[in-house]
N, C-alpha and C positions, 0 to 999 in steps of 0.2 A: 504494500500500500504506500502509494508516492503522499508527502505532503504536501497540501499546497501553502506556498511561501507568503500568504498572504495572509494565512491561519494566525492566530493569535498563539504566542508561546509561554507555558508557564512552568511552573516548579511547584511540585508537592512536598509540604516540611512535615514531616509527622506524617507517613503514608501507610505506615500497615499495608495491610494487601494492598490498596490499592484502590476502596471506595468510591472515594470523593475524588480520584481520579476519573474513574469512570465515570462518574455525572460531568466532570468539566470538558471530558474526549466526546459523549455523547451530545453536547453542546458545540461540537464544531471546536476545540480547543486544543491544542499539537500540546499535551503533559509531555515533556522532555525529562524530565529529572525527580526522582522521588527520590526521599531521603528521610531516611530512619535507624533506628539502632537495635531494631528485633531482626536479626539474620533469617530465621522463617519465616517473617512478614516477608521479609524485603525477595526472597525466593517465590513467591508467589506473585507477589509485585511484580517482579521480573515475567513470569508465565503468562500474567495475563495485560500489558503494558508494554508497548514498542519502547518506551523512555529507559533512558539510565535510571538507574535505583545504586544510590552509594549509601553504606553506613556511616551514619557520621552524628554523633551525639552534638546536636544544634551548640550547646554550652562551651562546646571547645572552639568557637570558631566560625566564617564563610574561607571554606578551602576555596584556594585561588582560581582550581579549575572551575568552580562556580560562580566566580565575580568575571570570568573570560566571556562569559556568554549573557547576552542579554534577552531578559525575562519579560514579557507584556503583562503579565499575572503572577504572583506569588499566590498560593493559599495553604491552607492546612487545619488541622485540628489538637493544639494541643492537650497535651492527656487532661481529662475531666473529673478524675477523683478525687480531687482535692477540691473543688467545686460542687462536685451532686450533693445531693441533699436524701438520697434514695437511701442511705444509709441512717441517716442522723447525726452524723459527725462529720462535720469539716469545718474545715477554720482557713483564713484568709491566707492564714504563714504558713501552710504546705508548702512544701519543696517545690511540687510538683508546680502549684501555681505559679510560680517564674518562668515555668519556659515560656509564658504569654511572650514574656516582656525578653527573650531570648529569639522568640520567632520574630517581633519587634524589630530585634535589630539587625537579621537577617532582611527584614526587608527595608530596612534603611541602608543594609549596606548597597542589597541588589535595586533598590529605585526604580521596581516595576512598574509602569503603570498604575496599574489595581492590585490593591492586597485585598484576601477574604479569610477570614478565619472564622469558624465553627465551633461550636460547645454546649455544654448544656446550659439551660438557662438560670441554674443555679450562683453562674459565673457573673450574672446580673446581677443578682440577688443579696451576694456572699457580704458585700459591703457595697456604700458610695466611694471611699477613698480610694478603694480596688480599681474601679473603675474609671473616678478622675487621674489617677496614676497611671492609666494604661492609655486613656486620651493625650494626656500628656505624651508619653513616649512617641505615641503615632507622632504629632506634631512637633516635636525633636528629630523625627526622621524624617520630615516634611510632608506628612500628611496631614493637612489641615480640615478634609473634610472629611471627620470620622462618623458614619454610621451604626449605629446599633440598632437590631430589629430582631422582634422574635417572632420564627417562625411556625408553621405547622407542617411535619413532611408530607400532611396526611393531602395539606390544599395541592400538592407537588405530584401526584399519583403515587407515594410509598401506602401501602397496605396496612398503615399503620399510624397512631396518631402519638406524633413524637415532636415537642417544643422542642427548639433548637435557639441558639441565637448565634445571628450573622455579624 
């Protein structure tokens, strides 16, 4: 399957298999590059995704061969368990809750176009400061028009009704 060059190009940070790659390929979108640190994600990724898939723990870095190519789209989903609420315990100062502001600066360093990140909507909810901290970072990496919405996969045709926030 040829690309066409006219295709919009992006990068997955946090890909797992490979999802929400597939929603943004079946959008007419050329996924070049996934990236994650589970090596059986990323083996699966690879099977069902023409794109590179490198392991690469976001927190170390943008490896150079990723700043050599330019992205029209970044997106991703960083991990959500330090955000759900499905459980009953979470708190703002999870570990895990950093990689927001980790994928953040991955795309301040790549300057794509459009950045989209994905989560549960608990990531809303967790605090305001959480939030105005992460508005801020966007606009430190000069994105100034940052949106938040939550959605339903269900209005989307997923089989299933699942808030999400964009």
């Amino acid at each position: 399957m040829s690309k066409d060059e006219n295709e919009p190009v992006a990068t997955d940070l946090f890909c797992g298999a490979g999802g929400f790659s597939n929603g943004f390929e079946n959008a007419g979108i050329d996924v070049r590059l996934g990236i994650d640190v589970d090596d059986d994600a990323l083996k699966t990724f690879r099977h069902n995704h023409e794109g590179d898939a490198i392991n690469q723990d976001i927190r170390e870095g943008v490896p150079d061969k990723v700043l050599e190519n330019d992205y029209d789209i970044v997106f991703g989903s960083p991990p959500c368990k330090g955000f759900s609420d499905a459980r009953g315990s979470r708190f703002v100062d999870d570990d895990r809750n950093g990689l927001v502001f980790e994928y953040i600066y991955w795309v301040g360093e790549m300057q794509p176009e459009i950045a989209v990140m994905e989560n549960v909507t608990g990531m809303r909810t967790i605090g305001e400061e959480f939030m105005d901290g992460m508005r801020k970072e966007f606009k430190n990496a000069g994105y100034h028009q940052v949106k938040v919405k939550e959605l339903n996969s269900a209005n989307f045709g997923v089989p299933q009704k699942r808030k999400r926030v964009i």
